[in-house]
N, C-alpha and C positions, 0 to 999 in steps of 0.2 A: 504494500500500500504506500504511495508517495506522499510526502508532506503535503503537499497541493488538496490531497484528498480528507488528509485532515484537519488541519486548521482551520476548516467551516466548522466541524465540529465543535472544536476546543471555545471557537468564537459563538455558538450556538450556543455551549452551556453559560457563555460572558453573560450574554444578552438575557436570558429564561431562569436568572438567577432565582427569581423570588418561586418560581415554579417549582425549582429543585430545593427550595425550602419547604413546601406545602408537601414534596414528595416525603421529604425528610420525619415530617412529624406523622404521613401515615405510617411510614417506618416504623416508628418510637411506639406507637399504638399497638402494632404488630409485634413489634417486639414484648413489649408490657405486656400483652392479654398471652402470649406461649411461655413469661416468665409464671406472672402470677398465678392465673388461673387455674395450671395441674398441681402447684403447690397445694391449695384449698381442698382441692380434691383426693377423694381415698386410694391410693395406691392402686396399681390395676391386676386383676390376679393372672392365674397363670391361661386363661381363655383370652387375656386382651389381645388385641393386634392391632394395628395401623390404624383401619379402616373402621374402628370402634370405640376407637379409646385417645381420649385427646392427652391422657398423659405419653401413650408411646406415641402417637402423632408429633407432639412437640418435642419429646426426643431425636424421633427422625428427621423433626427440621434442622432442631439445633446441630445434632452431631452426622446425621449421616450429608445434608443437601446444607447448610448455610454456611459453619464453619469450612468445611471442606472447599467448598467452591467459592469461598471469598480469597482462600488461599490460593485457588487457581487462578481467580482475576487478577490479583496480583501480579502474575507470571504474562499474563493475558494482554491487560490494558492497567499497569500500572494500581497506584495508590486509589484509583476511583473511584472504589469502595468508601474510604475514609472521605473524602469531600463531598462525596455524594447522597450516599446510603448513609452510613455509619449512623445508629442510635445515640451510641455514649456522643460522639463527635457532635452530633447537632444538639443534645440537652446541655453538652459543657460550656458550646459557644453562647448558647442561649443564659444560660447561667451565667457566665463572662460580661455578659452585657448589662446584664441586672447588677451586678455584683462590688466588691469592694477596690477593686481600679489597685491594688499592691502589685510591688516590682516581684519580679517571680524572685524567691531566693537562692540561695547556693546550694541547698538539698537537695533541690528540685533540678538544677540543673546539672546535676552528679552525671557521668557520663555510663554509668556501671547500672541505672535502674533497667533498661533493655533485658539485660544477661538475668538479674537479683530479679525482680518483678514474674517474667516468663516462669522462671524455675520454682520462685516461693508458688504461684499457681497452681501450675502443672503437679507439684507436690501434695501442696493442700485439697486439687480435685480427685487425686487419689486416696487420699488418706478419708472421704468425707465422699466416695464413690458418686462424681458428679456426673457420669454419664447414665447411671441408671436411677437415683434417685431426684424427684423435682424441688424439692427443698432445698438437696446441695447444688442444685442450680440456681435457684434464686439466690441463694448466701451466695456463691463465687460469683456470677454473672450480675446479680444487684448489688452485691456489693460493690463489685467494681463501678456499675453504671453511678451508684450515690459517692464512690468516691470520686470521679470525671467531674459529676455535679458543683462537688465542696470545692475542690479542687480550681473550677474552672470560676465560683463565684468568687472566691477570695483573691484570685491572681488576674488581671489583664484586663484587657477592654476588648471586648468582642474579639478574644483569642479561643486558641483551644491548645493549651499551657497542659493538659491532661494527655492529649495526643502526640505533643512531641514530645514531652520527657518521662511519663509514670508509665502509658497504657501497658498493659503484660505482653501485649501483640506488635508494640512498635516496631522492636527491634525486627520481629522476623517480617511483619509485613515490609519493613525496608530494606530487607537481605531479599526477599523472594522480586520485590518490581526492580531491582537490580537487572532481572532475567526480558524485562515490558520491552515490546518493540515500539513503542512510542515515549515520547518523554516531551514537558514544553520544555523548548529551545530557546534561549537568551540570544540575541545577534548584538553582540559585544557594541558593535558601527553603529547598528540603527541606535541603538541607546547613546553612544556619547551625541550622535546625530541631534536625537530630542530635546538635550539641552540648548540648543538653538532654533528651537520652533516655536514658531507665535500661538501655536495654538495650544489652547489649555489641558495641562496633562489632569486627570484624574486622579488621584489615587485610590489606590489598589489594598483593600484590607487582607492582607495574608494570614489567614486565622491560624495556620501551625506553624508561625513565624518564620518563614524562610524567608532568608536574604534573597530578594529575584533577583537583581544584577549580577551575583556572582553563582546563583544556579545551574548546576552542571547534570546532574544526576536526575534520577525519578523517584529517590531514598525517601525522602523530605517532603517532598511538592506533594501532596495530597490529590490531585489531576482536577480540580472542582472548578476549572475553569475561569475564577475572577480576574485572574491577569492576562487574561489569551488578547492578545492585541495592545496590551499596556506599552505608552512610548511607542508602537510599532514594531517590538522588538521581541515579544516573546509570542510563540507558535507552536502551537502541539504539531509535531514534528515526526515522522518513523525513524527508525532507527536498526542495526542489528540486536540481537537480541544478547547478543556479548560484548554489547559496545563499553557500556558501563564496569561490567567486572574487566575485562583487558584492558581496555585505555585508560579509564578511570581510575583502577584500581591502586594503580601503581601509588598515587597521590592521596585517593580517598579512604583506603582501606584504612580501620583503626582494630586496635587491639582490643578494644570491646565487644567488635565485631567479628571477628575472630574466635573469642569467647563465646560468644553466644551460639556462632557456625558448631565449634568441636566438643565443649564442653554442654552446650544448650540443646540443642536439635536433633546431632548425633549420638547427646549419651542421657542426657538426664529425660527428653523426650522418649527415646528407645528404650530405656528402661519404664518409663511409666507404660507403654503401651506391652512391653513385653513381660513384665512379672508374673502377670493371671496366667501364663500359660507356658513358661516356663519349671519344666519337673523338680528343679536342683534347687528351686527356691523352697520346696514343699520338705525339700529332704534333708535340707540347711534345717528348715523349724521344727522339726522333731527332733534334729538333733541336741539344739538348744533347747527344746522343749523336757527331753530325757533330762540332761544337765542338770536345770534346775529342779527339776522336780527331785532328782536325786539327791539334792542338796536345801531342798524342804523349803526353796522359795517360789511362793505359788501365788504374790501378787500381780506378776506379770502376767495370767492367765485371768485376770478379772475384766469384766467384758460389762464397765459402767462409766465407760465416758461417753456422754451427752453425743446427739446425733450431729453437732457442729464441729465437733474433734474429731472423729472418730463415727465410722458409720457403724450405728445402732438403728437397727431395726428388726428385731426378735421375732416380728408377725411372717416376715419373708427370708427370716432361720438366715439371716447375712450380720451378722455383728461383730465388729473388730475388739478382740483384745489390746491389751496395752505392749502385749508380744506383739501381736499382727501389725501395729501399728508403727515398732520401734525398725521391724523386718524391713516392709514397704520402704518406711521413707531412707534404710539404710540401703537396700536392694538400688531404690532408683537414685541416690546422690552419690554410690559405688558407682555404679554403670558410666552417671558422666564424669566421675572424676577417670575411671580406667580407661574408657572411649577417648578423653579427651588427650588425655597425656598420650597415649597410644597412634591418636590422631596427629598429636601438636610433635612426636616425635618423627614421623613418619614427613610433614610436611616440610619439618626441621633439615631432612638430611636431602629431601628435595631441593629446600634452599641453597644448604652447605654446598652442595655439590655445582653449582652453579657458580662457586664466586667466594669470598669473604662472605661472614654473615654478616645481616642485613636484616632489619627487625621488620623495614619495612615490606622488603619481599615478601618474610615469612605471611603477614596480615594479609600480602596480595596473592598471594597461593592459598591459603585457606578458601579463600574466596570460591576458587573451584567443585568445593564441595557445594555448595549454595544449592545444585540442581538435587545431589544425592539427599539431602537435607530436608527440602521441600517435599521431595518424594515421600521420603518418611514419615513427615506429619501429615501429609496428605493422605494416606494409606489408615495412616492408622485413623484419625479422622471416620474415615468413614468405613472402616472395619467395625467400630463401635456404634456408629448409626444405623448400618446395616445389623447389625447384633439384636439392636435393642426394637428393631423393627419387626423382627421376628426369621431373618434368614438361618438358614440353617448353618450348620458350623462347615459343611462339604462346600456351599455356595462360598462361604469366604475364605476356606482355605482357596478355592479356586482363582476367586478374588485378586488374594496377597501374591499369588503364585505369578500369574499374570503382570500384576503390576511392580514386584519384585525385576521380572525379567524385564520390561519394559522399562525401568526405573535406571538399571545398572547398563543397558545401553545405550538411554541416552546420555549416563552419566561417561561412560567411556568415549563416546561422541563427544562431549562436551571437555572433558580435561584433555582430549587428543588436540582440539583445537582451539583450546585456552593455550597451552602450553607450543602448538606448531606457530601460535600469533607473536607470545612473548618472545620463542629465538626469533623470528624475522625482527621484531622491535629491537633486540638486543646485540644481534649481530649484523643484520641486515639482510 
C-alpha cells in the first residue's frame, strides 16, 4: 500500500475526531457491561457454553477475540487500538480534562514500569485465576481501568499520562507496532518550512505526549490521527515492516526494552501460560508437599486466603493453598528469570562475536525476538479463550501445534533478514 493511499486516511481520522470520541464511549459501555455484569452473576456450571451463558461469552470476548486480536492490530496497523478504541485511554483522557492540571512526577516517569507493571499483572492474574473467574476480572481489569482514571485526573491537561508511562500493556503494545507497516511520518523540510508561513498553525493536543517533531517510530504515537497534516509535515505513511527494528533500532532500542523482550514475554509470560500443564510442576509439589509434612509443618497446606489473593472458590473444588500459591508465583518469576538470562546470554555472544561489546547492539539484537515474543502471547491468548469457550483440549493442542510451526518460521524468516540487513549496514 503507498503512502498516497494513506494519508487520506490518517487525515480522515484528523477531521471525524469528535466521531471517534462518541465511538470511544460506546466502547467504554461495552467494555463496563462484559466487566460488571458476569461479576453479579452466579458462576456458570458445568452445562454453560458460549451461546448461553454470558459469563463464558464475556470470557471468550475478553481472552479468546479482544485481547488476542488487539495484539495482532498492533502488528497490523500500528498503536490504533490505543487512540482509537482503547476504554482505559479514553476515561483517563476524559478524567485528565476534568482533573487536577499536576506536573506528572518522577515515579511516574521511571523508565522500568513497562517490564514491573506487565509482570506484577501477568503474576497476580494467575495467582487470583483471571481467565476463568469474572470477579478476578473485574479486580485486575477494573482495577486497572480506576487506576488510568486517578491517574489521569490528578496529572495533565487533557493527557493520557496512564498510557504512556503505568499501563501493564505499554511496553508490549510498543514492542509489537514496532513490526506496523505504516507509521505517521514527520518530513523534517516541510516543518522547519512552516515556520515561515502566514498561515495559522493549529495546535495539535498529543494526549500520550509524544514529541511530533522529532517522531521517528510507531512505539509512542498512539495512530489517533490529530496531527495527520499538522504544519504539513506529518502523514500516515507505509513502510517495511522491519523498518523500525533494523534502522531504528540501532538508536532507539533501550535496555528496558530488552527486559521486557527476554525476561517479560519470553519467560515470565511463558511460564504463566505454561505451568497448568506442565507435569514437573505437579511432581516439584508433592515433593515439597512430603517434606513438610514430614517435618509436621502443615500451615502451608491451609487453603483460606480471601478470593483476591488467592483463588478460592470451594463450590467449583479450585482453591489455592498458601503452597499452591508460593509454587505459581515461584514457577512463573523462575521461568523469566532462567529464559531471560538464557536468552540475554545467547544474544550476548551474538553480539561479542560481531565486534567489541557494545550494550547498545546487545538492546538492538534483542529486538529480533519481538516477532517470537508476540507469537507467544498471542497463542497463549487465545489458547485460554478458546479453553474457556468450551473447545476441546484435541482442538487446541491442534491449535498450538499449528501456530507453534507457523510462529518459528516466521521467526526464522525474520532474524535471517534482521540480521542479512545489519551486515549490509555494517559492512556494506
Amino acid at each position: 500500500m503507498s503512502a498516497l493511499a494513506l494519508a487520506p486516511f490518517g487525515h480522515w481520522l484528523q477531521r471525524h475526531g469528535s466521531l471517534i470520541r462518541r465511538v470511544q464511549w460506546v466502547v467504554v459501555l461495552f467494555y463496563v457491561t462484559l466487566l460488571v455484569v458476569p461479576a453479579v452473576l452466579p458462576l456458570p456450571d458445568e452445562s454453560a457454553h458460549i451461546v448461553n451463558n454470558l459469563t463464558i461469552f464475556a470470557q471468550f470476548v475478553f481472552w479468546g477475540i479482544w485481547w488476542p486480536f488487539v495484539l495482532l492490530s498492533m502488528v497490523l496497523v500500528g498503536r490504533m487500538w490505543c487512540g482509537v478504541l482503547c476504554p482505559e485511554g479514553a476515561l483517563s483522557e476524559w478524567a485528565s480534562s476534568k482533573g487536577r492540571n499536576r506536573a506528572i512526577p518522577r515515579w511516574v516517569r521511571w523508565g522500568g514500569w513497562p517490564f514491573v507493571a506487565f509482570s506484577l499483572t501477568t503474576l497476580y492474574g494467575q495467582l487470583v485465576s483471571v481467565y476463568q473467574y469474572p470477579k478476578a476480572v473485574l479486580l485486575v481489569l477494573g482495577g486497572s481501568t480506576v487506576a488510568a482514571i486517578v491517574i489521569g485526573y490528578l496529572y495533565g491537561r487533557e493527557k493520557r499520562v496512564w498510557c504512556k508511562y503505568l499501563c501493564p500493556v505499554n511496553g508490549v503494545f510498543g514492542l509489537m507496532s514496532k513490526l506496523a507497516p505504516m507509521h505517521y511520518k514527520v518530513d523534517a523540510e516541510a516543518w522547519r518550512t512552516s515556520y515561515h508561513s502566514v498561515t495559522r498553525i493549529v495546535p495539535v493536543n498529543c494526549a500520550p505526549l509524544v514529541a511530533m517533531r522529532q517522531m521517528e517510530g510507531a512505539s509512542d504515537c498512539h495512530s489517533c490521527g490529530r496531527c495527520s497534516g499538522h504544519r504539513e509535515a506529518i502523514a500516515l505513511t507505509a513502510r517495511t515492516p522491519n523498518h523500525e527494528v533494523v534502522k531504528l533500532g540501532a538508536r532507539l532500542a533501550t535496555g528496558w526494552q530488552s527486559v521486557l523482550i527476554l525476561f517479560g514475554l519470553l519467560g515470565i509470560a511463558l511460564g504463566a501460560f505454561q505451568w497448568t500443564v506442565n507435569p514437573h510442576f505437579i511432581q516439584v509439589k508433592q515433593l515439597i508437599a512430603e517434606w513438610l509434612i514430614e517435618r509436621d509443618i502443615l500451615w502451608p497446606f491451609a487453603e483460606n486466603a480471601p478470593w483476591w489473593l488467592l483463588t478460592n472458590y470451594p463450590a467449583q473444588r479450585d482453591v489455592f493453598s498458601w503452597l499452591d500459591g508460593a509454587l505459581v508465583s515461584g514457577y512463573i518469576l523462575g521461568m523469566g528469570v532462567l529464559m531471560g538470562c538464557a536468552l540475554s546470554a545467547i544474544i550476548g555472544l551474538a553480539s561479542r562475536l560481531l565486534g567489541p561489546w557494545q550494550r547498545q547492539r546487545f538492546y538492538h539484537f534483542s529486538q529480533a525476538l519481538i516477532p517470537l515474543a508476540g507469537c507467544g502471547v498471542f497463542l497463549g491468548q487465545n489458547l485460554f479463550g478458546l479453553f474457556v469457550a468450551g473447545f476441546g483440549q484435541q482442538h487446541l493442542m491442534r491449535f498450538l501445534v499449528l501456530g507453534v510451526i507457523a510462529g518459528h518460521f516466521d521467526l526464522a524468516l525474520a532474524v535471517r533478514r534482521f540480521f542479512a540487513n545489519l551486515q549490509r549496514q555494517q559492512f556494506g
